[in-house]
C-alpha positions, 0 to 999 in steps of 0.5 A: 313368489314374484313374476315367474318371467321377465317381459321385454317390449317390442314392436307389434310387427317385429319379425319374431317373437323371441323366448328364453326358458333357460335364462336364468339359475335364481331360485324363486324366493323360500328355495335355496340349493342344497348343499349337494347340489352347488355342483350344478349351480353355474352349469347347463344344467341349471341355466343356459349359460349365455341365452339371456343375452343373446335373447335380449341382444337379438331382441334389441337388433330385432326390435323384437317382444320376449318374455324370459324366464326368472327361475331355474330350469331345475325348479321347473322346466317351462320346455317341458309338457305337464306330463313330461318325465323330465318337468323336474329333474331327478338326475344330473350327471349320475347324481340325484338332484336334492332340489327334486328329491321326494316331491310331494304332488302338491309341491309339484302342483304348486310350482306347477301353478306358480311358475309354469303356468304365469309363464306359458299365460304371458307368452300366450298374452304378449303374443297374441299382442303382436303381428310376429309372423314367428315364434324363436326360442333361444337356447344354449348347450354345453360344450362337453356332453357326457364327457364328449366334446361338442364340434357343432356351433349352432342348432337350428331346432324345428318340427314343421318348418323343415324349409325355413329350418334347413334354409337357415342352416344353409345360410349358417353354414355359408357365414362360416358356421358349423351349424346343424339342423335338429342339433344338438336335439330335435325339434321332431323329438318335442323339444321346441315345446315353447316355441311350437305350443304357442306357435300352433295356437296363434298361427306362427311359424316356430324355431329353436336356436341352439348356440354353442354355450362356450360362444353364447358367452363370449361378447366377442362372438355375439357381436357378430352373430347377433346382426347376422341372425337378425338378417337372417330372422328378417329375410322372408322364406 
């Protein structure tokens, strides 16, 4: 099976404690893409494209903990809930997604069991490890979403923090940036789930960062972003 997550060391009294649930498209070992579904290999909708990056570039900045993803968001979503309708993903862009087509409820346990749980087990351990006073997620979105092309740069996703939220757009937004509080999702639509779940259990604050993925891929602008975040994660609020 192997470690269904990828765990970077940090300091205890980092500012935050940083997540990536999309940075990776592997399959865990005995999967493979069907043939029909190579049109989502490379896409969002199998990875956030640029996440892993811009997690472990921050997490250096930051001196900060992360624990990453290792599998695709199409084996399981760890962003989701156990009870989530969109746990495993039936359809992509109007098409039926082979890898989850007639799963079994023991092959939905099983992944369950294997991947969800180790992960939200170690988030839960190595944060409980740590002084972080939050938990960031960190998160890319396509450019073009049915069709549309997506003005927004970055998202900042949150469900209770409403001032530290709003506070970092304001500051986003004097940087240059067209940055957007609960876009291109909300964070009060249950989406932040990593963030707030782990949040909630261990008194944390907790955040979503969304970036752009045409950006998050592009060095050039995480050069500088990433020591413009990492001010801005280090500012008390």
């Amino acid at each position: 099976m192997g470690d269904s997550y990828e765990v970077r060391a940090g300091h205890a009294d980092a500012p935050a404690f940083l997540t990536c649930e999309h940075a990776s498209e592997a399959l865990p070992e005995g999967y493979a893409w069907p043939e029909a579904d190579l049109r989502l290999v490379g896409t969002h909708w199998a990875i956030d494209l640029g996440a892993r990056d811009l997690t472990l570039e921050l997490a250096e900045a930051l001196d900060a903990p992360a624990v990453l993803a290792r599998y695709s968001r199409l084996v399981i979503d760890l962003n989701r809930p156990e009870v989530s309708d969109t746990l495993f993903r039936l359809m992509a862009d109007g098409e039926p997604v082979q890898l989850n087509r007639d799963l079994s409820e023991d092959e939905r346990k099983r992944r369950f069991e294997d991947y969800h749980r180790p992960f939200h087990d170690t988030v839960d351990r190595e944060l409980r490890a740590t002084r972080c006073p939050m938990v960031v997620a960190i998160h890319s979105f396509t450019d073009r979403y049915e069709g549309a092309p997506r003005e927004v740069q970055i998202g900042v996703l949150f469900d209770t923090e409403e001032a530290l939220g709003n506070a970092w757009v304001a500051e986003l937004r004097t940087l240059g940036y067209d940055a957007r509080a609960n876009e291109p999702w909300s964070g009060k639509a249950g989406l932040i789930y990593v963030a707030q779940r782990h949040g909630d259990r261990h008194g944390r604050r907790a955040i979503e960062l969304e970036v752009r993925q045409d950006l998050a891929m592009d060095p050039a602008f995480r050069a500088t972003l990433i020591p413009q975040l990492a001010t801005l994660i280090s500012a008390p609020v």
